[in-house]
C-alpha positions, -999 to 999 in steps of 0.1 A, spaced: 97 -586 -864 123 -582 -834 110 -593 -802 109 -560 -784 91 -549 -813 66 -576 -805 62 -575 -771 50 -537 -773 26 -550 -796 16 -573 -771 14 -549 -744 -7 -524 -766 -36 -548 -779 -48 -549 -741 -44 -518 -734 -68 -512 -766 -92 -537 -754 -95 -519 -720 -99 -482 -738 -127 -500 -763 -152 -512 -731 -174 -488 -718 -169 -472 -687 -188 -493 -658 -206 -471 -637 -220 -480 -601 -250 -467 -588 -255 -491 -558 -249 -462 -535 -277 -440 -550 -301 -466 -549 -290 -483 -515 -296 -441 -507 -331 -443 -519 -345 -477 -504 -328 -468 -468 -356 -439 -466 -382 -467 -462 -416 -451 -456 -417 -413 -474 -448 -392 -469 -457 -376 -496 -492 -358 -488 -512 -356 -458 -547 -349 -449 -565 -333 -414 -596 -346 -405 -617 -337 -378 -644 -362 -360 -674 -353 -340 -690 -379 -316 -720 -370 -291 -730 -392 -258 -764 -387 -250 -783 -405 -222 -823 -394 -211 -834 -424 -191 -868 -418 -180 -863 -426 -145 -837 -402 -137 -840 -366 -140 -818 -342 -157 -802 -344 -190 -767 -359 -197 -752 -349 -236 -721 -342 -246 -708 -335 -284 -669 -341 -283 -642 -340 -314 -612 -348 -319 -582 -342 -352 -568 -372 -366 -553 -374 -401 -547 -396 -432 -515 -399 -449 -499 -412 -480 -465 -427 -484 -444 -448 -508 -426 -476 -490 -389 -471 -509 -380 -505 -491 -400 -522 -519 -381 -507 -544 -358 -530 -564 -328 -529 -578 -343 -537 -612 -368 -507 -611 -340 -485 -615 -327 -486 -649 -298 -462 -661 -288 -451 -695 -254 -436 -699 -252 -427 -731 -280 -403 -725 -278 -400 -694 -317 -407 -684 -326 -433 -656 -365 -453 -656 -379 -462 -625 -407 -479 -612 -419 -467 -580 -438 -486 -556 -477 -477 -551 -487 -452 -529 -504 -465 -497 -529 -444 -480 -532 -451 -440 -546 -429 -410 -522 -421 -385 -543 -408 -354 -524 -387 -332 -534 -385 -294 -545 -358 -289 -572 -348 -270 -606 -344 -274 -622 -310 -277 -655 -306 -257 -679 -290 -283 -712 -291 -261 -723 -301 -228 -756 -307 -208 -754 -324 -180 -787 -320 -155 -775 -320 -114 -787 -353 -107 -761 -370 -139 -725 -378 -134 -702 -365 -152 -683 -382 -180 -652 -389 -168 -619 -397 -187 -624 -434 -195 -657 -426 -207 -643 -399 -227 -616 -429 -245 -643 -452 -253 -662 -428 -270 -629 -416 -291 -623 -454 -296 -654 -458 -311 -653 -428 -331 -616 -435 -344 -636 -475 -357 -663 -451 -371 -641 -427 -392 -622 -456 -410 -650 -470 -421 -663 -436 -433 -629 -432 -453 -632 -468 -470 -669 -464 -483 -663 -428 -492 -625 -433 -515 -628 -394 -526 -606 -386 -497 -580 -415 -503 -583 -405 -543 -576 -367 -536 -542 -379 -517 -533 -404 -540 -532 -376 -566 -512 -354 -547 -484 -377 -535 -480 -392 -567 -474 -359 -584 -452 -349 -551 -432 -381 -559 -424 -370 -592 -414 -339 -584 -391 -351 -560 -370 -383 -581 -371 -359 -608 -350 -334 -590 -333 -359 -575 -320 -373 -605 -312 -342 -615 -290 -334 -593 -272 -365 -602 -273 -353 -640 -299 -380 -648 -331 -373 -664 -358 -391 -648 -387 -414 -665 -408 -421 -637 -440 -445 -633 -458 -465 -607 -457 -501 -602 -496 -501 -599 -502 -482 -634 -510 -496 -668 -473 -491 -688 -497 -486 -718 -520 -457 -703 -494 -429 -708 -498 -415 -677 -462 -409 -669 -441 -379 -661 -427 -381 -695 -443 -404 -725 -412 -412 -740 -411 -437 -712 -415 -474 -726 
């Protein structure tokens, strides 16, 4: 064997090795695309609180009630800065991608607004209720409503439904777009239950 002959051997064999490895494919920008969303609301919920002052002191004359509310709301959100890169797990060869998303978290985020006078009675001789008054009572009634929501989980259930069906939805056309079909779960369900967007999900 001449030497040229070898030496295009030579340069051939790693040129064979290179075409033999499977193409490497990055998807740190996708995922770094994801997690930078941080907190993503997913469902929402309007609630509406009533709270009633009422004052009859025997000594003064005149009644002094008041029936107030005031809209707040509940919303759920999956915190994508939990999401690691492990919990994304891409299959070229058919072009599918698993993903474990973080639970959905369920918080009430009261807005300021103001409170809507519903009744009044307030005799000549009362004062009236004034602004600060008018806080503490919305205060109060803001303590009151969460623990209404945490003995009573319908509510929280109801969103918790929605936004992880609303997630779904959303990676799966996500992933989509990127030509990827999506297996999607929660961190916070049973792998074995089968309650996943797609069964064939191990």
């Amino acid at each position: 064997m001449s030497k040229i002959r070898a030496f295009h051997i030579l340069l051939v064999i790693p040129f064979l090795f290179a075409c033999s490895k499977k193409q490497v494919h990055d998807h740190t920008q996708l995922y770094e695309e994801i997690r930078h969303v941080n907190k993503m609301e997913f469902a929402s919920m309007a609630v509406t609180k009533t709270v009633k002052t009422e004052r009859s002191d025997w000594y003064k004359v005149g009644k002094r009630i008041a029936v107030y509310s005031f809209d707040t709301y509940l919303k759920a959100y999956i915190d994508l800065h939990e999401l690691e890169p492990e919990d994304m797990v891409f299959d070229e060869e058919n072009k599918t991608v698993k993903i474990i998303l973080p639970p959905v978290k369920i918080e009430v985020a009261g807005r300021d607004m103001e409170m809507k006078k519903e009744y009044e009675n307030i005799g000549m001789f009362r004062t009236e209720i004034d602004s600060k008054e008018r806080a503490k009572m919305k205060e109060k009634a803001s303590a009151d409503l969460r623990k209404e929501l945490e003995g009573n989980p319908e509510y929280k259930q109801k969103l918790d439904d929605s936004a992880r069906r609303k997630a779904r939805s959303y990676f799966e056309n996500l992933l989509k777009n990127a030509g990827y079909t999506a297996f999607i779960r929660f961190s916070d369900e049973n792998p074995d239950s089968g309650d996943y967007n797609l069964k064939k999900y191990d």
